[in-house]
TIFI-601892 format. One line per 5 residues: number of its first residue (from 1); their letters; for each residue x, y, z of N, C-alpha, C. Coordinates in steps of 0.1 Angstrom, whole numbers, plus 5000, padded with zeros to 4 digits. Example, Ala and Ser with C-alpha at 12.3 -4.5 7.8 and 13.67 -1.06 7.14 Angstrom:
1 = as = 5132:4943:5078:5123:4955:5078:5132:4967:5078 | 5128:4978:5071:5137:4989:5071:5129:5000:5079
This chain:
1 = xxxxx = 4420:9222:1348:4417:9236:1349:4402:9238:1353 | 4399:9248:1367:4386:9252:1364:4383:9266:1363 | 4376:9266:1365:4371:9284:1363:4358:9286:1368 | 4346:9296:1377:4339:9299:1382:4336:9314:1382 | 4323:9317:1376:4322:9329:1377:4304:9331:1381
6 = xxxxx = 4304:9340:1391:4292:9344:1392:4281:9351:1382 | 4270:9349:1379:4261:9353:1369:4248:9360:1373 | 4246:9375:1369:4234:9372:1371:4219:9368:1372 | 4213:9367:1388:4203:9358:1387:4209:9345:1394 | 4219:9345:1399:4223:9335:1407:4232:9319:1400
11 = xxxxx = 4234:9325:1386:4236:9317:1381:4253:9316:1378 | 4260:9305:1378:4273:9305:1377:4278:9297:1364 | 4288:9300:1359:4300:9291:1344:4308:9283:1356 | 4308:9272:1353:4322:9261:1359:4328:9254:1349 | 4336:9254:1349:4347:9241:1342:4350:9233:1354
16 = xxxxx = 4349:9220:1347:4360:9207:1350:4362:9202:1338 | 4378:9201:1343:4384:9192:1328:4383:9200:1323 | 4380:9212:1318:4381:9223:1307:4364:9216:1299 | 4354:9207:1307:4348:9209:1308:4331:9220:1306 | 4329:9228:1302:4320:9236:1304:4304:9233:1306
21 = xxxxx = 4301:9240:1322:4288:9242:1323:4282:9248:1327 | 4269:9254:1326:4262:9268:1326:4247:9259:1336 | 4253:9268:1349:4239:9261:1362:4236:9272:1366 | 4224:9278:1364:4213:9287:1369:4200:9280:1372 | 4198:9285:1387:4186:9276:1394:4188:9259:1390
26 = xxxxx = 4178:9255:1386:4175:9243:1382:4181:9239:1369 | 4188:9249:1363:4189:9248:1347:4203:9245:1348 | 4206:9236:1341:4221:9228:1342:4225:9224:1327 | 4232:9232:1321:4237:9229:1305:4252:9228:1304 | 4254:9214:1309:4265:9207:1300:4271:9203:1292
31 = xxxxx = 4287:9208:1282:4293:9200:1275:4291:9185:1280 | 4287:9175:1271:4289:9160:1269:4301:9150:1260 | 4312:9151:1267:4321:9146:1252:4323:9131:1258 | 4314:9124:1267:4313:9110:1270:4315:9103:1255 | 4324:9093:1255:4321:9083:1240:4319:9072:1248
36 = xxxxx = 4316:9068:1259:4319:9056:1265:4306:9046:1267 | 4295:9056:1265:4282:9048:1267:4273:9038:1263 | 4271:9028:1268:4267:9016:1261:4254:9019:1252 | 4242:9024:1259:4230:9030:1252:4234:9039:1238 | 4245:9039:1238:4249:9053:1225:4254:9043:1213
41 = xxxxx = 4264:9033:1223:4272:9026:1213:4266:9020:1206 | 4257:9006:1207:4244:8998:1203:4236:9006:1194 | 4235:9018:1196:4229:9031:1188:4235:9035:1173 | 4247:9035:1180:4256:9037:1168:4256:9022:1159 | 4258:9015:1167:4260:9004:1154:4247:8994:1148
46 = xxxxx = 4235:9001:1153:4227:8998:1146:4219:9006:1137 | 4221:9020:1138:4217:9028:1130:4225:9037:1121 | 4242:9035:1124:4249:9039:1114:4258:9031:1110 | 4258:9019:1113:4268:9011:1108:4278:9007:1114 | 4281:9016:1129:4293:9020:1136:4298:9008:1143
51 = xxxxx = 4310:9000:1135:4320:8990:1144:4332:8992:1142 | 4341:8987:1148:4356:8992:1150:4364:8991:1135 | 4357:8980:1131:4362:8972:1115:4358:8988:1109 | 4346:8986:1108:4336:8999:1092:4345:9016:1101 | 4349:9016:1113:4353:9029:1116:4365:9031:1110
56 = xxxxx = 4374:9016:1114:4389:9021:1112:4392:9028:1094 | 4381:9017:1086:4387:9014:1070:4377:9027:1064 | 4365:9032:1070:4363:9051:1069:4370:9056:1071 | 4380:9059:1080:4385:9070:1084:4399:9067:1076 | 4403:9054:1072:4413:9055:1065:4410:9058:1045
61 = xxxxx = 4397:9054:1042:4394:9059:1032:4391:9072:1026 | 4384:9082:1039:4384:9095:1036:4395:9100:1034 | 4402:9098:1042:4422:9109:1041:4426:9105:1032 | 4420:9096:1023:4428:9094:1010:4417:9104:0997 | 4406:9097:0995:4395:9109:0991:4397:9120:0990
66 = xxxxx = 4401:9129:1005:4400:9145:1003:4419:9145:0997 | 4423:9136:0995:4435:9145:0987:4435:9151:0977 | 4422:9146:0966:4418:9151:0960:4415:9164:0958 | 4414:9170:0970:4410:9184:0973:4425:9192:0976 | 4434:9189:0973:4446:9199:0974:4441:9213:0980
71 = xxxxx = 4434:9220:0974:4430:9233:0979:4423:9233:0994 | 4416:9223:0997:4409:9222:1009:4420:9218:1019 | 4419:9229:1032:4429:9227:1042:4418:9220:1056 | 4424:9210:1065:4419:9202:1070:4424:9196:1081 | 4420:9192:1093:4428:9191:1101:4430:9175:1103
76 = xxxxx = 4440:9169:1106:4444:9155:1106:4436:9147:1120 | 4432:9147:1122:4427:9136:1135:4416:9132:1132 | 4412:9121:1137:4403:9113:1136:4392:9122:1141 | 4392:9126:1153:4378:9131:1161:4368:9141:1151 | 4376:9150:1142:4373:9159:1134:4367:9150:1117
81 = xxxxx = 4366:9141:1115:4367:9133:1108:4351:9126:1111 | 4353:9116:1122:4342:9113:1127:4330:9123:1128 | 4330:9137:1128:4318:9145:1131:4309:9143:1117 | 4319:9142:1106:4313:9139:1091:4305:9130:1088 | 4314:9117:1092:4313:9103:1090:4298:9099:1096
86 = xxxxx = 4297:9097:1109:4288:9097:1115:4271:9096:1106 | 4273:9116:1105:4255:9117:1095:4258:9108:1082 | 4267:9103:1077:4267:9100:1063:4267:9087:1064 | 4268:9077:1078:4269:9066:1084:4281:9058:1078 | 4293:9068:1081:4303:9059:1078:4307:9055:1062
91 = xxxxx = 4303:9064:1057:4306:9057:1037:4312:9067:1035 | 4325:9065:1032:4336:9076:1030:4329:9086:1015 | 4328:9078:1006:4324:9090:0996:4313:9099:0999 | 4300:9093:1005:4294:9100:1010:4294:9116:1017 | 4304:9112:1028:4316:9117:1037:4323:9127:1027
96 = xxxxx = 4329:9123:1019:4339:9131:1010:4329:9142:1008 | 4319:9141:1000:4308:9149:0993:4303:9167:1002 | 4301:9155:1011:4294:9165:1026:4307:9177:1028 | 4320:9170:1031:4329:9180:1033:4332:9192:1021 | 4329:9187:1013:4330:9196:1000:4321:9206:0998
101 = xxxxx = 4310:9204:1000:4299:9210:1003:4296:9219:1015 | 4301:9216:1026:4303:9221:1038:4315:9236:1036 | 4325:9229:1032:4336:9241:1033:4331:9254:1023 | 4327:9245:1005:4322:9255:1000:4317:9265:1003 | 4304:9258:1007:4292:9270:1015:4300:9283:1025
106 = xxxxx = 4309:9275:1033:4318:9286:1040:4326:9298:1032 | 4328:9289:1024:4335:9299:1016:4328:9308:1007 | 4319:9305:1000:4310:9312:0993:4296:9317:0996 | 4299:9322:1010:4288:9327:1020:4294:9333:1034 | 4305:9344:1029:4315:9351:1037:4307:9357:1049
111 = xxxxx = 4295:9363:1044:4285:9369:1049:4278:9361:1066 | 4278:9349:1064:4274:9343:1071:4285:9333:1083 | 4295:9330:1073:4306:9320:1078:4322:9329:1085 | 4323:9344:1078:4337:9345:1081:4334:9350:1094 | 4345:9345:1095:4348:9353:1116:4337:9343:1123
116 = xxxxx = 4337:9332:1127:4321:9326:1133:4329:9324:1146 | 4327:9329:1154:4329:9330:1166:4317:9338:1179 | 4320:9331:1189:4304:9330:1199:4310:9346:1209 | 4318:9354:1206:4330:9367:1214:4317:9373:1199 | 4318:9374:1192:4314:9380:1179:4297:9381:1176
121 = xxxxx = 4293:9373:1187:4277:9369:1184:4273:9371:1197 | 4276:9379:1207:4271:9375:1220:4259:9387:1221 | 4254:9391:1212:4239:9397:1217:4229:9392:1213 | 4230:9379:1205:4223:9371:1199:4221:9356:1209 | 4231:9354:1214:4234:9345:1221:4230:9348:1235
126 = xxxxx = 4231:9358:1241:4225:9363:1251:4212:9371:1252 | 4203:9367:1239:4193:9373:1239:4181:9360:1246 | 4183:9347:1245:4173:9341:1246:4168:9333:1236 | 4169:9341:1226:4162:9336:1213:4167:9323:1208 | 4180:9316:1213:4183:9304:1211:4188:9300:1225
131 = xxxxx = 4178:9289:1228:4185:9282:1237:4180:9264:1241 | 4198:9262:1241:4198:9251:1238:4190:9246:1255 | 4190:9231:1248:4177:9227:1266:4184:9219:1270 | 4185:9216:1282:4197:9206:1293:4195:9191:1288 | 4182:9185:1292:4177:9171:1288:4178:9169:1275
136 = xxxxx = 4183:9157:1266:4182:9149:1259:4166:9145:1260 | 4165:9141:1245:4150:9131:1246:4154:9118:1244 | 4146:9107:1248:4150:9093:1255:4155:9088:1245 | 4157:9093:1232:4163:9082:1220:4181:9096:1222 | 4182:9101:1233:4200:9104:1230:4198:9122:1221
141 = xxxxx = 4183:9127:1216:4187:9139:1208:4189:9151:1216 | 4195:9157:1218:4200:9170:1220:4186:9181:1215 | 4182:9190:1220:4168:9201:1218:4169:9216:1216 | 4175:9222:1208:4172:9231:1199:4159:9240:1207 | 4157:9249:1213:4146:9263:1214:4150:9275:1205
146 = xxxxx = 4143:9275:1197:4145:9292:1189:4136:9303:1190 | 4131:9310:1195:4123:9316:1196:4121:9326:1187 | 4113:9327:1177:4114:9336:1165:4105:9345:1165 | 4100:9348:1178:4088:9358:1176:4087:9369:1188 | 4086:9363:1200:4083:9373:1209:4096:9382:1214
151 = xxxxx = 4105:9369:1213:4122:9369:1222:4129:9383:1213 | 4122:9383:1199:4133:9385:1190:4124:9402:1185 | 4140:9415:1187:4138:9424:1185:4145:9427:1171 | 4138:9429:1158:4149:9429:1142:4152:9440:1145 | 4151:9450:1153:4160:9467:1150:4166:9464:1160
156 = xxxxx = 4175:9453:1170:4184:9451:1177:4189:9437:1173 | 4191:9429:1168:4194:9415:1164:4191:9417:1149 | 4196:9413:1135:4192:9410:1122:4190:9395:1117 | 4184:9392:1106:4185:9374:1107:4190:9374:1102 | 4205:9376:1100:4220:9374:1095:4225:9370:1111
161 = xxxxx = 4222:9375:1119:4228:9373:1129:4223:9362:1138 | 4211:9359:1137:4204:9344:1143:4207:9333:1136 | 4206:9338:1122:4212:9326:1112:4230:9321:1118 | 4236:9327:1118:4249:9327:1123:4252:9323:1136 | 4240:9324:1147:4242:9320:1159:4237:9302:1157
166 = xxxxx = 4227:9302:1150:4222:9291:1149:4234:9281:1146 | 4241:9287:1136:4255:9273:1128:4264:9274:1141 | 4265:9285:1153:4273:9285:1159:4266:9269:1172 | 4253:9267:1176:4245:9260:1183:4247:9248:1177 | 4247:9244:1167:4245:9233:1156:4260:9226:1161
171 = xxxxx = 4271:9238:1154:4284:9232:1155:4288:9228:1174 | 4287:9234:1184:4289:9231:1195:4286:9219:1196 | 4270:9214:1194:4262:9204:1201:4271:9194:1189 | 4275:9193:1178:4279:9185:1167:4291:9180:1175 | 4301:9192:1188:4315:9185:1190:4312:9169:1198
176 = xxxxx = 4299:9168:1201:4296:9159:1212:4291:9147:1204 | 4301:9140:1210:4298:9119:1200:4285:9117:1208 | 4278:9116:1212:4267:9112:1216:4257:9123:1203 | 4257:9134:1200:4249:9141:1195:4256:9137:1181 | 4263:9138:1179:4266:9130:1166:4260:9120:1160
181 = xxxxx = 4259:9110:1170:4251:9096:1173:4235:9095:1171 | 4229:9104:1177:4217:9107:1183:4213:9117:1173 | 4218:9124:1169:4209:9136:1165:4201:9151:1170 | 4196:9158:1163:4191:9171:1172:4178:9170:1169 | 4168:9178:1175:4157:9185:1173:4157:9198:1174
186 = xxxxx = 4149:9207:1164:4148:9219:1165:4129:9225:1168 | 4130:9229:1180:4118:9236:1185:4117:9252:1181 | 4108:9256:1171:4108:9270:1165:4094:9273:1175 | 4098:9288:1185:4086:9287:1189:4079:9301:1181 | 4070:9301:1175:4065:9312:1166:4058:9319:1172
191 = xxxxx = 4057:9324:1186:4050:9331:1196:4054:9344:1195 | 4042:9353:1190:4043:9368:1190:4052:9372:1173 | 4048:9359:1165:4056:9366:1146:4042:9373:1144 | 4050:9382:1140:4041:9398:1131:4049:9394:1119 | 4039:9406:1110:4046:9410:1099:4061:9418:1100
196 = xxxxx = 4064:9426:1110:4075:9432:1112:4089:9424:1110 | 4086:9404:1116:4094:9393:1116:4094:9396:1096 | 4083:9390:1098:4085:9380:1081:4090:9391:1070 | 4092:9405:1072:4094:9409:1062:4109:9410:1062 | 4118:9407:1070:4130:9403:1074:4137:9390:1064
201 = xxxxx = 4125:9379:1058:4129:9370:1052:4127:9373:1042 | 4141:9367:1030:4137:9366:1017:4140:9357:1010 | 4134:9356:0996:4134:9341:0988:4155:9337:0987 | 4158:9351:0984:4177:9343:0986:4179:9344:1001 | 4176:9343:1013:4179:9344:1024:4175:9324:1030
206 = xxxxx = 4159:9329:1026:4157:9314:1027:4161:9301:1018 | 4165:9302:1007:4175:9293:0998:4192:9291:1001 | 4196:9301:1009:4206:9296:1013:4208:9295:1025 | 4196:9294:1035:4194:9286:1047:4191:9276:1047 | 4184:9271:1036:4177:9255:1035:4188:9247:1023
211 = xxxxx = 4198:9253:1020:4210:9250:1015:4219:9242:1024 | 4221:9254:1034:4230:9250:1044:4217:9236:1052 | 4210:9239:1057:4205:9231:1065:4202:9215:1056 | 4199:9212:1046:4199:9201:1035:4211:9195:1032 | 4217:9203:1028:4229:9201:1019:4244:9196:1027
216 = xxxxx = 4246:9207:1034:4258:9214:1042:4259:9207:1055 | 4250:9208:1064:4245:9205:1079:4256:9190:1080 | 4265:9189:1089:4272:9175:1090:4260:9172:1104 | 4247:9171:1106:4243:9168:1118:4230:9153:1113 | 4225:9147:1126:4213:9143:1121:4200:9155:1128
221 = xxxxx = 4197:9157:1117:4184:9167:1118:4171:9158:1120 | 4163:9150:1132:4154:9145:1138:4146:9153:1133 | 4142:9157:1141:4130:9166:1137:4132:9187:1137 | 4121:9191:1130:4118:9204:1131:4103:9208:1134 | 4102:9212:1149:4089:9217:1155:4084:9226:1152
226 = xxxxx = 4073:9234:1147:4066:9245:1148:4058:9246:1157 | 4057:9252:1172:4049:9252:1179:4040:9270:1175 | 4030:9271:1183:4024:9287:1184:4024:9292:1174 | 4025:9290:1160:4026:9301:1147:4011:9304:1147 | 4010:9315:1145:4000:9325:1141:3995:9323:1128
231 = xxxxx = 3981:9329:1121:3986:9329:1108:3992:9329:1100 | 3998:9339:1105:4008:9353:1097:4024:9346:1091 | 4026:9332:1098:4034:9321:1097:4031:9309:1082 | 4015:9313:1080:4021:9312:1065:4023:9315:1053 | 4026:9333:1057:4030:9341:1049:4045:9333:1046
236 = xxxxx = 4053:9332:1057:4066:9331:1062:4065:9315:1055 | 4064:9304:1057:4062:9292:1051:4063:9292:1036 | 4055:9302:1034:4050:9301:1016:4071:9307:1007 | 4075:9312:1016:4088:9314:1013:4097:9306:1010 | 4099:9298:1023:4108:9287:1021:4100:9276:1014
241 = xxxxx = 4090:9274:1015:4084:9261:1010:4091:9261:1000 | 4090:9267:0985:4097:9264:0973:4113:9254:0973 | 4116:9257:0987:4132:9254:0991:4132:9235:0993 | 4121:9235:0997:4122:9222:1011:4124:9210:1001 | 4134:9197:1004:4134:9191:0998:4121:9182:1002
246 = xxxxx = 4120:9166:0999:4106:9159:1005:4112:9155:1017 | 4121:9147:1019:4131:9145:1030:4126:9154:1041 | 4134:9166:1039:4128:9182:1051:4113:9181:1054 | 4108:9179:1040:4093:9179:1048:4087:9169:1058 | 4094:9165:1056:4090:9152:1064:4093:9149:1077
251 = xxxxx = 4104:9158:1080:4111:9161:1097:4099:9174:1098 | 4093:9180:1095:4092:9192:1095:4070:9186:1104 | 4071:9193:1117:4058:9190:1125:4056:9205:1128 | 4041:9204:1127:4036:9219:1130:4022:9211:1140 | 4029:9216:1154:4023:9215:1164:4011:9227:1167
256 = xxxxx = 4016:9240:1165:4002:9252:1167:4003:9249:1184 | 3989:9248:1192:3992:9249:1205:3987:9236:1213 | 3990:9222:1203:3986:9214:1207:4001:9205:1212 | 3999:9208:1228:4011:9201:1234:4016:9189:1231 | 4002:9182:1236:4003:9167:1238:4014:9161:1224
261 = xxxxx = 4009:9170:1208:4017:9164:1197:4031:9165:1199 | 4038:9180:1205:4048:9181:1202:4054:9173:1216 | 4044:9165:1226:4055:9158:1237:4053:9144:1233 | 4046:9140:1223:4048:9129:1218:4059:9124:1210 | 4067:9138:1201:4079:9132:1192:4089:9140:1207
266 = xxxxx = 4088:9144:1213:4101:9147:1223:4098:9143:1235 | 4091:9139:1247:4088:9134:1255:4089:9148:1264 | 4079:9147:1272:4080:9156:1284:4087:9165:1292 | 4097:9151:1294:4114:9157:1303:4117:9165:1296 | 4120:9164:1282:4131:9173:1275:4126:9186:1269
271 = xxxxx = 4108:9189:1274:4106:9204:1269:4098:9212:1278 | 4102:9224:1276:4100:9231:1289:4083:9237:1285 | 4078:9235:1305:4064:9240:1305:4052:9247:1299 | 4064:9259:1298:4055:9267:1292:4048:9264:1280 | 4056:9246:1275:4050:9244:1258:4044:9225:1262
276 = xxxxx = 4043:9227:1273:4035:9216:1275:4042:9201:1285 | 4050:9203:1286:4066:9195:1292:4067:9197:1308 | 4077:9191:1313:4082:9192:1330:4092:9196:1331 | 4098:9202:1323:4113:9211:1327:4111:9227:1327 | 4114:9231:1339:4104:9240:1344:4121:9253:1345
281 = xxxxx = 4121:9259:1334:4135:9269:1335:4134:9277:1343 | 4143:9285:1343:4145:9295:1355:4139:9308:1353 | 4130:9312:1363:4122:9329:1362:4135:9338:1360 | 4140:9338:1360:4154:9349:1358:4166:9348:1344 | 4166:9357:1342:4173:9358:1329:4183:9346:1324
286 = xxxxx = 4186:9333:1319:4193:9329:1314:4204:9333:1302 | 4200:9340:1295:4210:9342:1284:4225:9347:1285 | 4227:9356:1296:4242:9357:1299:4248:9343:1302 | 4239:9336:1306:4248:9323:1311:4251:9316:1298 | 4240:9317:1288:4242:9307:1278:4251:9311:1272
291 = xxxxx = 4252:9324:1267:4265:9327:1259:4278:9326:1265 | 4280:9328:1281:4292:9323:1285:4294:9308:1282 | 4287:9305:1285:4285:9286:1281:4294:9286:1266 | 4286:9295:1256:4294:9292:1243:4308:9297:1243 | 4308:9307:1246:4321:9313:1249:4331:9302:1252
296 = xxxxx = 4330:9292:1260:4342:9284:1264:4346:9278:1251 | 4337:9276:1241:4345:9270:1230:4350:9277:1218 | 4357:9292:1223:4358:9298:1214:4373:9296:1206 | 4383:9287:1215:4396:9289:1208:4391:9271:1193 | 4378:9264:1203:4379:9255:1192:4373:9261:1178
301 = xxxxx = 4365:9271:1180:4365:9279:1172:4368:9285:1162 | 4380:9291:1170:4388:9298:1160:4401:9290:1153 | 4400:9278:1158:4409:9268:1149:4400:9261:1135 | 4387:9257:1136:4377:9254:1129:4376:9265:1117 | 4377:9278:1122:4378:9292:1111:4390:9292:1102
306 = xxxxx = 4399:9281:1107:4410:9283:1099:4415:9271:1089 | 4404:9263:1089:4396:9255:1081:4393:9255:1066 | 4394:9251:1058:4386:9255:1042:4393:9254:1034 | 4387:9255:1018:4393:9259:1007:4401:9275:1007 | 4416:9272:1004:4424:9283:1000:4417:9298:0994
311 = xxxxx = 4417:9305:0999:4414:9321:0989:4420:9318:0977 | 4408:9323:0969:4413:9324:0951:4409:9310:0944 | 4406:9297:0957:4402:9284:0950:4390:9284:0943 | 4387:9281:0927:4375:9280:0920:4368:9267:0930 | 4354:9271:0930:4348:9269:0935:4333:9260:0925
């Protein structure tokens, strides 16, 4: 099946294979569900343990594990299985843990989790404020842009609703085995935070963001960039800091407006100009494209929503 639709600004949605990709000008953001790649595979089995032996006797370990979970509903295939396995490198209990933790959070954070669908988020998704970058960086990671300051209007968008677009960014790039493999980076660009942003955050807002992102997150979290933060950024820091485990701190780089740092942990190709890089995006509005982009994976979506521990399960 394909599908083609014009965008504007010149930009067009295509499927192949049911496929999805979002090409405006130079800007080309494709689904990747390659498993076939040698550079990935060697990747995998030297940094998570990943051979046919340790795969088959995980994946037969976990489905025995979550029975324990009677209440937790789940879907049977391996592929869905593997997105767990993977960050936890393959140790079924591990694995077990994460899913426990994962669904909970969904469940006990209605606020943020019910209805997650990219039909449901599209003024957030077509605002700019998140957008994912085409290029990988040379070790396979997928790049994360958030723009938390200038992009972002709080009396037209709320950070309930960035927060929510974000798990929706996270979970897409997670459907892809190579990004499973590899990992993400997150680029926060802090350009133009006022006080008007930070008073938006609060100490329970940011505890059960760094919940989900610590705890919950089935991804490898590489790194988290701070580029451009103003002072006024560590009003906003002094918040979550209480949260951060040492682990987080440790992914966690604050670049300010020194390029060269932040193209040293991501390399050039994979960040765009304006922050010091050679991927030079498009002068014309991207964000309709990007949320059509999400949009294609809304029916996986709404199968993923139907996911979790039972209503009424203690928790």
């Amino acid at each position: 099946m394909s599908r083609q639709r014009d965008q504007d600004g010149g930009g067009t949605i295509t499927s192949v294979r049911d496929v999805p990709c979002c090409k405006i000008e130079n800007f080309v953001l494709a689904a990747d569900f390659d498993d076939t790649d040698e550079f990935f595979k060697k990747k995998a089995e030297k940094e998570l343990r990943e051979t046919p032996e340790v795969v088959q006797q995980a994946l037969k370990d976990i489905k025995v594990l979550i029975q324990d979970e009677p209440e937790l509903t789940l879907p049977e295939d391996d592929e869905f299985y593997q997105k767990f396995l993977r960050p936890c490198k393959w140790y079924p209990k591990s694995t077990y843990e994460l899913l426990k933790r994962f669904y909970k959070f969904r469940a006990n954070h209605p606020r943020y989790c019910d209805n997650l669908l990219p039909s449901k988020e599209k003024k957030v998704l077509s605002s700019e404020i998140l957008v994912p970058l085409p290029d990988r960086t040379p070790n396979g990671c997928r790049v994360l842009l958030i723009n938390a300051g200038k992009k972002w209007n709080p009396k037209q968008v709320s950070i309930d609703e960035i927060f929510r677009s974000v798990m929706l960014s996270l979970d897409a790039a997670m459907a892809e085995p190579k990004t499973q493999i590899a990992g993400v980076h997150v680029i926060l660009n802090m350009e133009g935070l006022t006080l008007r942003h930070v008073t938006h955050f609060t100490p329970t807002f940011a505890a059960t963001m760094t919940e989900w992102v610590q705890r919950c997150l089935p991804c490898r979290l590489k790194g988290i960039h701070i580029v451009n933060q103003p002072f006024i950024f560590n009003m906003l820091f002094a918040i979550f800091k209480p949260f951060l485990l040492e682990k987080t701190q440790k992914r966690l780089h604050f670049h300010g407006t020194d390029r060269d740092s932040l193209i040293s942990h991501l390399s050039a190709k994979s960040v765009p100009t304006d922050l010091g890089g050679e991927m030079v995006l498009p002068k014309v509005p991207i964000g309709e494209g990007i949320c059509e982009y999400f949009c294609w994976f809304e029916k996986e979506f709404e199968a993923s929503n139907k996911c979790g521990y039972r209503p009424g399960t203690r928790r």
